[in-house]
C-alpha positions, -999 to +999 in steps of 0.1 A: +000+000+000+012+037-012+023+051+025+009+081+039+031+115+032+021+140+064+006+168+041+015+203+058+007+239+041+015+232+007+006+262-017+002+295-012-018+323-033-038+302-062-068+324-068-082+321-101-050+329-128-062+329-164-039+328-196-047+327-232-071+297-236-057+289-272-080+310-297-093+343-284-126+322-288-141+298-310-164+310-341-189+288-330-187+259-302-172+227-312-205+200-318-205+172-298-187+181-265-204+150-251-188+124-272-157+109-264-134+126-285-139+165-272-159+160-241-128+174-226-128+208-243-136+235-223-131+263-248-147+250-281-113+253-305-114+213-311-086+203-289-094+186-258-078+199-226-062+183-196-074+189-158-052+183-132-058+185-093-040+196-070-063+189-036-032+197-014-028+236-026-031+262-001-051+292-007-035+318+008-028+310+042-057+280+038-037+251+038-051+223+019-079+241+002-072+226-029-071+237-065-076+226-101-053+236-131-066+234-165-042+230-192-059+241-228-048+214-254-033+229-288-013+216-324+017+210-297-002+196-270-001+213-236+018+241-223+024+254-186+019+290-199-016+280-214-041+276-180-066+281-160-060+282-123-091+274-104-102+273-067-126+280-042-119+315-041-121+319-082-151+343-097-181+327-097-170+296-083-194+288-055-178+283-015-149+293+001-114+278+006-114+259+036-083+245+053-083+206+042-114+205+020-086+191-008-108+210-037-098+186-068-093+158-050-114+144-084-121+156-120-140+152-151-161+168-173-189+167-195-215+192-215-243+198-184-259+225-203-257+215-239-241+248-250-213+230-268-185+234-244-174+209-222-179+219-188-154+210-156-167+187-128-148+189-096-150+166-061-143+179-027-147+145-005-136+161+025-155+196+026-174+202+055-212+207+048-236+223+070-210+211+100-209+176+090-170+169+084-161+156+046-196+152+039-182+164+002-194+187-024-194+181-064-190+218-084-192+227-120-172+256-135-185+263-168-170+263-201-175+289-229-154+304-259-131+318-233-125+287-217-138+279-179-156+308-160-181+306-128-193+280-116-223+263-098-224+239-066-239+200-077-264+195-047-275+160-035-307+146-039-330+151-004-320+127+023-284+120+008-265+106+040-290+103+065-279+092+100-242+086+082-205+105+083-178+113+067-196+102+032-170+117+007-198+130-015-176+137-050-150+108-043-161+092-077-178+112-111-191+101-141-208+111-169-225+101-202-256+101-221-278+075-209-311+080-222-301+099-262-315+130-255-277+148-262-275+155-221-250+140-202-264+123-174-242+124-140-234+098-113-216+108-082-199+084-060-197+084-019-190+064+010-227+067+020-254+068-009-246+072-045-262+102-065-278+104-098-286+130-123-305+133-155-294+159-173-294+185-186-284+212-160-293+248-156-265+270-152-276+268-113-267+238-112-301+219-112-305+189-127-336+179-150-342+151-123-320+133-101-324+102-072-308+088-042-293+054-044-296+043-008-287+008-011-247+009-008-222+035-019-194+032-044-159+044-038-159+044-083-185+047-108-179+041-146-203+046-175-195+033-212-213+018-239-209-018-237-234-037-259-233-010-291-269+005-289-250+042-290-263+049-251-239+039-219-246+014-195-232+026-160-214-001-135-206+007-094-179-003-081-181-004-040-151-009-031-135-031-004-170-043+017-171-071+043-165-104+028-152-091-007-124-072-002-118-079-042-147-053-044-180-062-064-194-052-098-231-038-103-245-034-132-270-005-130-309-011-137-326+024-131-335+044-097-339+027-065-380+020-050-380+035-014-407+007-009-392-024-024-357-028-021-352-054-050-371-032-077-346-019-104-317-037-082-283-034-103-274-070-112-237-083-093-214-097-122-205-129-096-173-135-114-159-099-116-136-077-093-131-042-091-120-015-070-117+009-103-125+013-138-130+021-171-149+013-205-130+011-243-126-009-269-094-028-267-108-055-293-123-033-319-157-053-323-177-023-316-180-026-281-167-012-249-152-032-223-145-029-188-115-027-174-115-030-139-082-027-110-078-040-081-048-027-062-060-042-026-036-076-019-031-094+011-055-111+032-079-090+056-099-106+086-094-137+060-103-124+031-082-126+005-074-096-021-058-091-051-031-114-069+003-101-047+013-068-058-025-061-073-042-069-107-067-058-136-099-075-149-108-069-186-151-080-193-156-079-229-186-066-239-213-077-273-246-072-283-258-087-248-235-060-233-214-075-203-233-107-188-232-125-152-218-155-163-184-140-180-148-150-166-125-122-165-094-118-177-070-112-158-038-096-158-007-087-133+027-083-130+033-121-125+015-124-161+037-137-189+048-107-208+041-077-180+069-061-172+075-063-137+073-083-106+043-089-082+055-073-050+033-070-019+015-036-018+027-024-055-009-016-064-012-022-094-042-014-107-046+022-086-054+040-116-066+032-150-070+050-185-077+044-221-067+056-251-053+043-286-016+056-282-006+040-316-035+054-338-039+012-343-078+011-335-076-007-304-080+012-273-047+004-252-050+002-213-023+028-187-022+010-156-009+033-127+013+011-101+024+042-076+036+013-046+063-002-073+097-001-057+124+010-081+161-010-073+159+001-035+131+030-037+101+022-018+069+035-036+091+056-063+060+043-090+054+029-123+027+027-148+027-001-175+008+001-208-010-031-224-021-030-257-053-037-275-056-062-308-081-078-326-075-106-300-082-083-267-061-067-245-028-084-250+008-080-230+028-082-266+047-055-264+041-044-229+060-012-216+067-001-178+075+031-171+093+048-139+114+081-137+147+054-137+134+051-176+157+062-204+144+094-215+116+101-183+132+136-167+138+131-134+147+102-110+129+075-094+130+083-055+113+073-024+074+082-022+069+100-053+042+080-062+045+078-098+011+064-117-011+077-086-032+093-113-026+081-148-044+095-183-044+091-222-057+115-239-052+127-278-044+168-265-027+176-300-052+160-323-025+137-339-046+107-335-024+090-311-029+093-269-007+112-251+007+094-218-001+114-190+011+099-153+007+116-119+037+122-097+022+134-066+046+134-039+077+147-065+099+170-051+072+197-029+047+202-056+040+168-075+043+172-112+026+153-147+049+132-172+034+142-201+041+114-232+034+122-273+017+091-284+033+074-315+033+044-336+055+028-307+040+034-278+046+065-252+078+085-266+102+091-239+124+111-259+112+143-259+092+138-229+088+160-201+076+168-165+047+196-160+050+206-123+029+222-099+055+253-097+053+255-135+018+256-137+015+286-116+013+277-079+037+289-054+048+267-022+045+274+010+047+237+020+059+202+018+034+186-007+009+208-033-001+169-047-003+184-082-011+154-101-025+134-076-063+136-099-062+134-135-097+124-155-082+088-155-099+062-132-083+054-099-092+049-064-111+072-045-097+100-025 
């Protein structure tokens, strides 16, 4: 398991600090910010954008507050001098910075109000809420030709966490268009109940209808269209619970029945795992499949976890979409072909992207594995990449990654944490996924090894580290945790 870092006063001063979002603004908005291409593009010039939180900035002299950068994609990918700086204490953005509310502890976006920009979804698991510690809030800052301005709080539905504490409301988001209508609709995870929302949303952050989901809560959410009828199907993923510390999969069948319990209950997949995940295509039939991680190994109260050193699960989905009855694949680092060893407490599997790096057609798999040990470096971090074929999700091929790679700037050292947060994302319109890995704990502000994607795989030559100090926030501490949240899957805050 990554250790704890003691997390003092990391950043100070990171009120809102806008540069040039790329264009001055857009002719007209980009069409189709909800599908999976540009959902990502908060100001409309075609180029998706890259979010990356920082929940241990300071605000001023509010330690911990928490804040966002958002890095606006161009022809040469991202730049430091190309951002939004967003926190509590922005314009428009709705509450105030509070010390250890770790504002961007999550990310993602979608299009809530249908106005053709992606818009930016933030978690704050651990703010305080009407005096209730980490109940958690869920904001959205709006996009628009200028890139991201104001913002609106995401409420829970009535009786969200009744009788419960510390529910982490925002640990998990997730978005997609359920239903056709071209709104996104919204899930939001938590320790207590899980939150749903049909969109689309008012620019007060209303919903067009939302619902509790009181039977568990889910530390991960992931939505994806698995058996090819153009609308997502949406999985929870609960976490570690008593007697599956492996974590279960549910299959969502529609909002919960306050009088009957078993109406519209999600359906388990028996056979499948999952702590975290995401849906993509690593086969190229035409439908998604999830891939799920479970970092968790060891044995607890005598349940077992994950193969040593943690694993991945791939479902494959078909016109039936993802049934109970499938076996899993699985994969870890004692897997012919992964690079690697299985080492207690690697966790591999923390985090999880998608993306086709090689411009192949097959969606490849980033799998974040921030416990790896590097020659005598406890938790230094690694992130392997697996690559999809006609065949699935193969390990021909197979690259690991650590800052003790050829060409990666920096060096591998103790507790940086490299693949805490891991992303692939096309930011320069190439075709091919950049490589994006979170570095949390590097040096005092945690940084972003940013990757071109290219016929090869991830490019280290030519690679390079994005850092919190570069992207405009000043320390005052030991640890901003820039990078720590990037729109990639991984386990909740």
């Amino acid at each position: 398991m990554h250790r704890a870092v003691a997390l003092t006063a990391v950043l100070t001063t990171v009120a809102a600090v806008t540069f040039a979002a790329g264009r001055t603004a857009a002719a007209a908005p980009y069409k189709g910010a909800n599908t999976a291409g540009v959902q990502e593009d908060f100001n409309g010039d075609g180029y998706r954008d890259l979010a990356v939180g920082a929940p241990g900035a300071a605000d001023g002299g509010v330690e911990e507050a928490g804040a966002v950068v958002v890095l606006y994609g161009s022809a040469s990918s991202v730049r430091s001098t190309r951002r939004t700086v967003i926190t509590q204490a922005s314009p428009g953005v709705p509450g105030e910075p509070e010390a250890w509310d770790s504002f961007g502890a999550t990310v993602a976006s979608a299009d809530l109000d249908r106005d053709g920009y992606a818009d930016l979804l933030v978690g704050t698991p651990r703010e305080a809420v009407n005096g209730k510690d980490a109940r958690g809030s869920v904001t959205v800052v709006w996009g628009g030709p200028n890139g991201l301005r104001g913002g609106a709080t995401i409420e829970p539905p009535a009786r969200f966490g009744e009788g419960m504490t510390y529910c982490g409301f925002g640990m998990a988001l997730a978005a997609g268009d359920m239903n056709g209508d071209g709104a996104p609709e919204v899930a939001v995870g938590s320790r207590c109940d899980i939150s749903s929302y049909t969109g689309p949303f008012t620019r007060g952050g209303q919903a067009a209808a939302k619902y509790r989901e009181w039977r568990f809560g889910a530390r991960d959410v992931v939505m994806g269209d698995v058996n090819g009828d153009g609308r997502p199907e949406r999985f929870w993923l609960p976490g570690p619970t008593g007697g599956d510390l492996r974590g279960p999969v549910l299959l969502d069948r529609g909002p919960a029945d306050s009088s009957d319990p078993l109406k519209n209950a999600p359906v388990r997949l028996p056979r499948a795992d999952g702590n975290t995940g995401r849906i993509a295509d690593v086969n190229g039939d035409g439908y998604g499949d999830l891939i799920t991680g479970i970092p968790e190994d060891g044995v607890v109260d005598g349940e077992a976890g994950a193969h040593k050193g943690g694993e991945i699960q791939v479902l494959y989905g078909s016109a039936q979409g993802i049934t109970a009855d499938q076996q899993p694949r699985v994969f870890h680092q004692d897997t012919a072909g992964v690079p690697g060893a299985a080492e207690i407490a690697d966790r591999f599997g923390e985090s999880l992207s998608t993306g086709d790096i090689n411009a192949d057609g097959y969606a490849d798999v980033l799998v974040g594995v921030p416990g790896e040990g590097i020659g005598t470096r406890a938790y230094a971090g690694g992130a392997v990449v697996l690559y999809g074929s006609a065949a699935g999700l193969t390990t021909n091929k197979s690259v690991a990654y650590s800052q003790d790679s050829a060409g990666v700037p920096g060096d591998a050292e103790v507790d940086d944490g490299f693949g805490a947060a891991v992303h692939l994302a096309d930011l320069n319109k190439d075709g091919k996924a950049e490589a994006l890995v979170g570095i949390p704990y590097e040096n005092t502000d945690g940084c972003v090894w940013i990757a071109r994607g290219t016929a090869t795989g991830p490019a280290t030559t030519g690679s390079a580290n994005l850092c919190g100090k570069d992207a405009g926030l000043t320390l005052r501490g030991p640890h901003g945790l820039f990078g720590a949240a990037l729109p990639g899957a991984r386990v909740g805050f």
